[in-house]
C-alpha positions as a printed NumPy array, in Angstrom:
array([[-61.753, -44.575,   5.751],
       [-58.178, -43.884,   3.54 ],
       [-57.49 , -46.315,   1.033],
       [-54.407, -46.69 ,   3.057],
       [-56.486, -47.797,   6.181],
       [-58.704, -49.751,   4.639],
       [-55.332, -51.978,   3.167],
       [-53.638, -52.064,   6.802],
       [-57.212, -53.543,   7.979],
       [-56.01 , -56.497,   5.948],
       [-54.144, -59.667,   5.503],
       [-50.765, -59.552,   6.988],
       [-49.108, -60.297,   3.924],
       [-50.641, -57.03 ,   2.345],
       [-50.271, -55.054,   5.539],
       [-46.766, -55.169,   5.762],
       [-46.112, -54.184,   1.904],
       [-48.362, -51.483,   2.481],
       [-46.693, -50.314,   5.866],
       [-43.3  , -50.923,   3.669],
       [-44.264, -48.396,   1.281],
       [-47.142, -46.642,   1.645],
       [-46.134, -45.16 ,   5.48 ],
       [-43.606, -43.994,   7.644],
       [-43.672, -46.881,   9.964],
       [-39.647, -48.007,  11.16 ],
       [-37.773, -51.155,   9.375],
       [-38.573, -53.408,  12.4  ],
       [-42.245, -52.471,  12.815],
       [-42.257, -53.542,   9.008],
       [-39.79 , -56.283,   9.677],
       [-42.356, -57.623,  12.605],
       [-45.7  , -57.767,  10.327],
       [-43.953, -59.389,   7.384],
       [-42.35 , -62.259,   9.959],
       [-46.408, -62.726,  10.699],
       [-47.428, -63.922,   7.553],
       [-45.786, -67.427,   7.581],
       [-47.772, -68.328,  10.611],
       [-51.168, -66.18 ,  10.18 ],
       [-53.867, -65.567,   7.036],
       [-53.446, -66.566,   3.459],
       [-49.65 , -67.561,   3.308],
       [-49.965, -69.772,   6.376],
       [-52.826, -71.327,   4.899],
       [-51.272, -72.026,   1.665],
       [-48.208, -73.543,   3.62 ],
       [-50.941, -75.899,   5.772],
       [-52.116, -77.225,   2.081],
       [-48.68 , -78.777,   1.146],
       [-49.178, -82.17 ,   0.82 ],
       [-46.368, -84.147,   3.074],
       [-44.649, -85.213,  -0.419],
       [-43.926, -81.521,  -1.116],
       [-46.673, -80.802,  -3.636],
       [-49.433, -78.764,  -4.001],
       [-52.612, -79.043,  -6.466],
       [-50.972, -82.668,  -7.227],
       [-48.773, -80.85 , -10.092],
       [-45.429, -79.531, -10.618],
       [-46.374, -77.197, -13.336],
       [-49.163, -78.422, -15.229],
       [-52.086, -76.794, -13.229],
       [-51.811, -73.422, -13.397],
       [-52.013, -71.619, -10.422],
       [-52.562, -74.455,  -8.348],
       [-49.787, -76.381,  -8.645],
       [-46.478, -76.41 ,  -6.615],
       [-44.093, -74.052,  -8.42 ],
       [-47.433, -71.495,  -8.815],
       [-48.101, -71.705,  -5.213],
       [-44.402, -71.288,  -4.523],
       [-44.221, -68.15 ,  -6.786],
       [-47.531, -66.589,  -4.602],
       [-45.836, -67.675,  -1.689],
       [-42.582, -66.1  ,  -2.267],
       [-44.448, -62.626,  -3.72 ],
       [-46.934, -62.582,  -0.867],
       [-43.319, -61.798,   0.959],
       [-42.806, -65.116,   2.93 ],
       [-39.377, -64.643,   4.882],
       [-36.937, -67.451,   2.775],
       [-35.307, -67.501,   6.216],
       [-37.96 , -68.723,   8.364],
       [-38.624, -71.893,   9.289],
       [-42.052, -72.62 ,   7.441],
       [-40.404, -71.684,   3.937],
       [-37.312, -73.331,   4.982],
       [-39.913, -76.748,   5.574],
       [-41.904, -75.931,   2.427],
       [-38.95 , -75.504,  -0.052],
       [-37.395, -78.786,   1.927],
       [-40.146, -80.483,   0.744],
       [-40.595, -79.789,  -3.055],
       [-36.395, -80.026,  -3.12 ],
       [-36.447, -83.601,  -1.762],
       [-39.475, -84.451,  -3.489],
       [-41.103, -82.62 ,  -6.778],
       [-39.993, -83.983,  -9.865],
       [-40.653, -81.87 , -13.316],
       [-43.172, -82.956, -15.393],
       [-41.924, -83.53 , -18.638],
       [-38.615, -85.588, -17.797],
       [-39.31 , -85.906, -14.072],
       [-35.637, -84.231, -13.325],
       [-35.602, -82.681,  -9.555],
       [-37.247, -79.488,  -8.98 ],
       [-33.717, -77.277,  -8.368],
       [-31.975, -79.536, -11.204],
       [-34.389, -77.333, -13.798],
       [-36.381, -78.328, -16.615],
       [-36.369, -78.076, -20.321],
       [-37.828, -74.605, -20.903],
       [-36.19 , -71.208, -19.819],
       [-38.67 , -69.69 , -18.398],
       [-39.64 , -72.117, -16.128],
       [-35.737, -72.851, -15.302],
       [-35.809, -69.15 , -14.595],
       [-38.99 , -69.64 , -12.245],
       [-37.031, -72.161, -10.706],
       [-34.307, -70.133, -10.215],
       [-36.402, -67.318,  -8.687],
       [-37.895, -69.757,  -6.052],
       [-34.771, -71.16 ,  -5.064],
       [-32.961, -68.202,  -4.596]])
């Protein structure tokens, strides 16, 4: 088996990256596997642990790689489509209700420190 083969025999949200840039495969063939990943495998498991008040890991920021904006940064590298609607639900969430840790300001409003503003930034865009 190819090293190439062996990734496609994956998780959709590695399958279509690979497909993306690894093969020949069209723009909508690509276009089709990446719209799979907010519904199937790891993303769309991530996505099912969202607590109802936006949150995930019960954190902002503070738990590294648990909480929301971490999960939100995997989410959006994984390659989850901003435009569909599970990211358009998920991002609904933390904008209505995650509050920053260390003066409890709105997610999108920022916080203190520049790199997390630029996180921020990142996720929203």
């Amino acid at each position: 088996m190819t090293v190439v083969k062996w990734l496609l025999d994956s998780d959709p949200s590695i399958r279509w990256q690979v497909m993306r840039d690894l093969t020949d495969e069209p723009e909508g063939v690509v276009a089709a596997e990446r719209s799979r990943v907010a519904h199937e495998g790891w993303r769309a498991r991530l996505l099912a642990l969202q607590a109802p008040n936006g949150q995930w890991g019960e954190s902002t920021y503070l738990r590294e790689w648990t909480s929301t904006a971490w999960t939100l940064s995997l989410l959006r590298e994984m390659g989850l489509d901003p435009e569909s609607q599970p990211a358009r639900r998920a991002v609904g969430l933390v904008r209505d209700n995650s509050r920053w840790e260390h003066d409890d300001e709105p997610f999108f409003s920022g916080e203190v420190e520049p790199c997390i503003n630029g996180l921020a930034v990142a996720l929203g865009a």
